[in-house]
N, C-alpha and C positions, 0 to 999 in steps of 0.2 A: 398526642401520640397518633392521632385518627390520622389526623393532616399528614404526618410524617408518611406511614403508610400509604393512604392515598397518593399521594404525590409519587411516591416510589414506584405503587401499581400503574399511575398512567406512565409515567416514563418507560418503564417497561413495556408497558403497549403501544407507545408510537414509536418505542425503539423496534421493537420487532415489526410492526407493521412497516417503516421504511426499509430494515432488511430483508423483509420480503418481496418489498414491489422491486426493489435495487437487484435483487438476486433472479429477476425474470427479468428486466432490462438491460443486464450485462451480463458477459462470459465472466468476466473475473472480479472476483471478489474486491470488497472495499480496498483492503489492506494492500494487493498484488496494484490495485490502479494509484492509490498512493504512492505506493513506491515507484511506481516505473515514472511519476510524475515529478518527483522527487530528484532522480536521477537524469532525467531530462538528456541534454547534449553530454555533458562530462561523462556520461556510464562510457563511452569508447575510451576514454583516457584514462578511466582508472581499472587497469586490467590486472591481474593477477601472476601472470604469464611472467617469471621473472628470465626466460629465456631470450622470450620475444622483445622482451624491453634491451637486454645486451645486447643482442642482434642488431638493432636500431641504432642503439648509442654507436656499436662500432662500427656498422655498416657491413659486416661480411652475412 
């Protein structure tokens, strides 16, 4: 049970310790640079906009 615990405590401190030095390094947090990384070239083409998309399709 020691080991369990231990193991638990250090991971929680070099989890925190990399989100600290990561959260002075960058403007945006981990999650917001995932995603926009994630999203990459396609985030233009997958738009919401269902107006802008008939617009397109018919051309007026």
């Amino acid at each position: 049970m020691f080991k369990f615990l231990l193991i638990i405590a250090l991971g929680i401190a070099i989890g925190y310790r990399y989100g600290w030095n990561d959260a002075h390094e960058n403007e945006k947090n981990v999650a917001e640079r995932l995603l926009d990384r994630i999203g990459g070239d396609n985030k233009g083409m997958m738009s919401s906009d269902a107006d802008a998309t008939t617009r397109a399709v018919v051309g007026k």
